[in-house]
N, C-alpha and C positions, 0 to 999 in steps of 0.2 A: 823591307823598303824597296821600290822599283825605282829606279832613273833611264834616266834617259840623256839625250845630245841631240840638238838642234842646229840647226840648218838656218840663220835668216833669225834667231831667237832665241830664248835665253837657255840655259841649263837650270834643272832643278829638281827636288825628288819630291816623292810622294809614299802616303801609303796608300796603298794601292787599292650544068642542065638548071631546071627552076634552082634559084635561089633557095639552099637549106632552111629548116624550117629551123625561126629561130628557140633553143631548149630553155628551159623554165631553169630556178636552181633545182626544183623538188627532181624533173625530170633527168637531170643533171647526177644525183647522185642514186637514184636508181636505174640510171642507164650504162647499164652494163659499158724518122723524112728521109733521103732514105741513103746510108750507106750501104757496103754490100750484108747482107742480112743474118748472115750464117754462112761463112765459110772455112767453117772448121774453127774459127774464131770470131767474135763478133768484130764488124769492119763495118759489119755492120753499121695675093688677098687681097682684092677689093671689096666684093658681096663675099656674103658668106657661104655661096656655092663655089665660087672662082676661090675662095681659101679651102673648103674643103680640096677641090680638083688639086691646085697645089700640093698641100700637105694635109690629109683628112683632119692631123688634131690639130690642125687651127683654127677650126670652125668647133670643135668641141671640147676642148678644155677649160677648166674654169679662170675663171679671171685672175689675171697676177695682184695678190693681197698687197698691203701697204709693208706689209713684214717680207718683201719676198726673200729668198736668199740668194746673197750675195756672189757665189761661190759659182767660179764659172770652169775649175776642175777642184777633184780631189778624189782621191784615192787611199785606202786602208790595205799594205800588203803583212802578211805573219811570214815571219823570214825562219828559215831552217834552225835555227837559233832557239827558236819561241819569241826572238822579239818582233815589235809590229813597227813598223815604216807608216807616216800618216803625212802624207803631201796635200796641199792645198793652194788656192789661187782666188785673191777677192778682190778686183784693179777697187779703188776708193775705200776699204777697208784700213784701219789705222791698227786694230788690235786687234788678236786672236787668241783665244783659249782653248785648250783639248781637254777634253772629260773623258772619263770609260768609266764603265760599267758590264758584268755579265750577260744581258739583255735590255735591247733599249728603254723598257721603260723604267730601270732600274739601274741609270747615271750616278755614279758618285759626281756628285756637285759640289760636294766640300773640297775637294782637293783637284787641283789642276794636273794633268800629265803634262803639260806642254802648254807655252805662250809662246807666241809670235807676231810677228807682221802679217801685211795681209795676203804676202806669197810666204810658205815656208815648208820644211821638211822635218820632220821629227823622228828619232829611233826610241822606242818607247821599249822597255825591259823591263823583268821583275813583279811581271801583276798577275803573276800564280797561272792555276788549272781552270780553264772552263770551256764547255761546247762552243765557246764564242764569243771574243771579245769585241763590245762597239763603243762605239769614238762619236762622241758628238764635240763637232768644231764647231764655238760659236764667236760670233763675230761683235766687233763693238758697234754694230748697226745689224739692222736685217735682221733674218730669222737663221735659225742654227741647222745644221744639218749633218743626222746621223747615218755613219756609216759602219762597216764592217767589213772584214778581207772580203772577198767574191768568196774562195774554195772554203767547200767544207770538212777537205784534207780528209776525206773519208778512202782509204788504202783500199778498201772493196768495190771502191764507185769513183775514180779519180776524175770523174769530167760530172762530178759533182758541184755544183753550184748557185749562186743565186742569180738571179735572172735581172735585178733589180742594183742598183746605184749609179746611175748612166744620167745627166744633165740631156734636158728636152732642147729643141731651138729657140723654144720662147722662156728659156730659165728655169722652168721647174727641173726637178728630179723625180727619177723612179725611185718608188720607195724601197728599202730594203728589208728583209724577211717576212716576208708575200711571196712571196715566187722565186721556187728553186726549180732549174732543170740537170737531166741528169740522164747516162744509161742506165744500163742493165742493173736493177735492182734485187736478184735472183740471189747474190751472193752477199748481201750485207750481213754483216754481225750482228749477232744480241747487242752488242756493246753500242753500234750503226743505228741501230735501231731505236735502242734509247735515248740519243742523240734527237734523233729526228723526233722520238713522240716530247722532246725537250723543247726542241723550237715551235712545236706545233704543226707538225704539217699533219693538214685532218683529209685533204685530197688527194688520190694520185691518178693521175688521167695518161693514161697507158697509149702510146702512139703504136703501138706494135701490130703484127699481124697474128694470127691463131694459133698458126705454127709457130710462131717464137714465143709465146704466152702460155702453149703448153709446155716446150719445151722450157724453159726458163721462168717460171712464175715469181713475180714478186714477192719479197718480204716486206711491210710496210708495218709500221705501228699498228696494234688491235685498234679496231673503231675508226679507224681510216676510210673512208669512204672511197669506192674502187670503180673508177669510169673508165671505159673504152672507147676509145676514139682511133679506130685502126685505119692510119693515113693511109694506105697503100692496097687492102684489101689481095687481091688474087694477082696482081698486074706489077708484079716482078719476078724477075727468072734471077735464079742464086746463082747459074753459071759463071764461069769465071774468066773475063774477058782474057784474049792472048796478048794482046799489047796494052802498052798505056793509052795507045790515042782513041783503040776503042773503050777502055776502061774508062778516060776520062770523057767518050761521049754518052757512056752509060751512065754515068753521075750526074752530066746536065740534062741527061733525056728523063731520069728520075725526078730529077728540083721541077722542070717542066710538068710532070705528074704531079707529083705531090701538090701545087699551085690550080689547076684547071681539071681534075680528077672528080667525077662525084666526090668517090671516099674519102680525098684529101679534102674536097671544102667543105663536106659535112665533119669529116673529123676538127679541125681547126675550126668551125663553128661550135664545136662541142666545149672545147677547147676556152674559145672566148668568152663563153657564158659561165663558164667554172672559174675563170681569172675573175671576172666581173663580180661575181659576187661574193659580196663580204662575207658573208657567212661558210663559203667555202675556203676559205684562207685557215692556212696557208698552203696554197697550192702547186703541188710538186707535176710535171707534167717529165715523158722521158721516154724513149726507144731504147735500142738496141745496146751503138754506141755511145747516144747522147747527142749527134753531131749534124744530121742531114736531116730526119725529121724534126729534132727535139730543134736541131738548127733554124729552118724554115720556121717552126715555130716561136721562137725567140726574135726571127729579125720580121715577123708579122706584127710581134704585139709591141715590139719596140717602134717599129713604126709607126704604127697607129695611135701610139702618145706621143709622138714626134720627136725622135731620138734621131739625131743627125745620122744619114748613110754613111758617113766614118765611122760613127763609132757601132754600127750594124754590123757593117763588116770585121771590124775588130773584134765586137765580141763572137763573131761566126767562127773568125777565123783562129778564136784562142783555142778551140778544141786542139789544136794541131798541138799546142804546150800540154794541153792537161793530159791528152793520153800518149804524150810520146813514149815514155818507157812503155806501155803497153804494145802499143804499135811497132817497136822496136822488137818486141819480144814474137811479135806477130809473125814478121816478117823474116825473122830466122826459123821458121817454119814452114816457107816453102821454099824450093831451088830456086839459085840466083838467078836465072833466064827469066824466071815468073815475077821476082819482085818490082819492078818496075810497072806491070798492071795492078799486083796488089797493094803500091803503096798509093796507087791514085783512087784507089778503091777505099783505103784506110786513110786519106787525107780529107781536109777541105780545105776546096782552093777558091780565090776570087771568081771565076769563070761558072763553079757552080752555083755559086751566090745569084751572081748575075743572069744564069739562064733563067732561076727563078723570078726575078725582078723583069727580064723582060719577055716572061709568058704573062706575066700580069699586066703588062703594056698592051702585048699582043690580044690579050683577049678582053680584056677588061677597059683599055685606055686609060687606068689611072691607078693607082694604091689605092683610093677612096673609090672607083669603081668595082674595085678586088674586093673592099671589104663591105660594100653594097651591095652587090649582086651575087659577087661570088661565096661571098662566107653571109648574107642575108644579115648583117646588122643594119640599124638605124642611127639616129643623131643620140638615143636616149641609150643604145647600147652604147655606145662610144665615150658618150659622156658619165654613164655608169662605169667604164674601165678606166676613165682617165681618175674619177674620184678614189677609186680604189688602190687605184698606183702611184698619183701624183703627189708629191709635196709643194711647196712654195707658192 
């Protein structure tokens, strides 16, 4: 039997240069951002042009359905316990139900985890062993909407995660298990591994450069299909800045490459055609440590489905949780005088964010300029990524 205790709701148990040319999918899977790389650790709307200029997916999303949902947050977290935390928010919502299930398309519906109102918080316990538990919250109007924790607690890969459950400005959501990002996949388990060829991930589009791909090769599920999209190419030095102020101007002058770089915006076009197509899902994209390329690219495709700049930066700036023990462990490996360059090296901070956002200013005049010119989509890419990621 699993129970749970609610928040808002009731108790109850259960059983439980030119524009990149833009790639093909075929092209896509036979074609072969940036912390510090290797140092000794990886640290490594009016018209619908004037909506584009704005916010590009306003001009390319599909229309809000009569079911949209309701739900204007929620969150799934798995607490050190094993139990899961399931928060929610639906203003005009009267009734709410929580389901799980193993994988989403495989909800128990017969038994509720959790009822509530149309804000509430739920501690859900007792629903055994699995790669993954999700939570569809559904509401007594509107359409339901399944989630799942972000991490996938993977001990070999801790800034492992999925890229997807973030509300758009116009209501939809990213969907979730479609897009994980992640570092260094070099060191995953047999046990990692079967995890992952469990959820499916059939893509993994490698942001790395040569030298760190020989040095560290991926493990991925057999039949994985193995793209290269190397953001950075030859045009980073691994030296190791002496202060933080120039360490942290190495980081913005990097977010600034990786945005306006050939390699950066043919890799991130490589990138966006592998997310775009269904038939490459689920797609895992990833660097070094997960954070500055794997970064950039997470707050490109979030944007481009129109994912408020709060919550961009938030999830930029969650790598600083998921690899703190690591980065902790990091950093007692060089002398105290050095740490302060190397922690701005092994962080991200809002300021790196932002240089990237405003080289896309600077050169592009817009996000929807950026992903025009610079990464070579059109309205029919755009509207092919927002179908493949959106709900509601």
């Amino acid at each position: 039997m699993s129970t749970l205790t609610l928040e808002n709701s009731m108790s109850l148990s259960h059983n439980s240069s030119p524009a990149p040319t833009r790639p093909t999918a075929r092209r896509l899977v036979t074609a072969g951002l940036a912390g510090a790389l290797a140092l000794g650790t990886a640290v490594g709307t009016a018209s619908v042009a004037d909506a584009a200029t704005a916010h590009p997916a306003a001009a390319y999303g599909p229309a809000r359905s009569a079911q949209a949902i309701p739900f204007t947050a929620a969150t799934v977290t798995r607490q050190a316990d094993g139990s899961f935390t399931v928060a929610w928010s639906a203003p005009g919502v009267r009734h709410v139900t929580v389901l799980a299930g193993r994988d989403p398309q495989h909800i128990d519906r017969r038994h509720a985890v959790a009822t509530g109102r149309g804000s509430g918080t739920a501690t859900v316990t007792g629903l055994g062993t699995a790669d993954r538990w999700w939570f569809e919250i559904v509401p007594d109007r509107g359409a339901s909407l399944t989630l799942a924790d972000r991490s996938l607690h993977l001990a070999s890969a801790p800034n492992f995660r999925d890229a997807g459950g973030y509300r758009t400005s116009d209501g939809h959501w990213v969907r979730m298990g479609v897009l994980y990002r992640s570092g260094d996949l070099s060191r995953l388990t047999d046990a990692d591994l079967a995890t992952l060829r469990r959820l499916g991930i059939r893509t993994d589009v490698d942001l790395r450069t040569a030298s760190e791909r020989a040095a560290s090769p991926d493990r991925v599920p057999a039949g994985t299909a193995y793209v290269v999209a190397d953001v950075l190419g030859s045009s980073i030095s691994s030296s190791l800045p002496a202060t933080e102020a120039a360490a942290v101007q190495m980081m913005e002058d990097i977010e600034r490459t990786m945005v306006s770089s050939d390699s950066g915006r043919q890799a991130y076009t490589t990138l966006a055609g592998a997310v775009a197509d269904r038939g490459a899902a689920a797609v895992l994209y990833h660097c070094t440590a997960g954070k500055d390329r794997t970064g950039w690219a997470s707050a490109a495709v979030l944007t481009a489905l129109g994912v408020p700049r709060a919550t961009v930066d938030a999830d930029y700036l969650a790598s600083n949780t998921y690899r703190a023990a690591e980065n902790a462990a990091a950093l007692q490996q060089v002398p105290a005088s050095m740490r302060p360059a190397y922690q701005a090296l092994l962080d991200v901070r809002p300021s790196y964010l932002d240089a990237g956002f405003a080289e896309v200013t600077r050169v592009y005049g817009s996000f929807d300029g950026y992903l025009r010119t610079g990464l070579g989509l059109d309205g029919r890419d755009l509207r092919d990524l927002r179908r493949q990621l959106l709900v509601g």
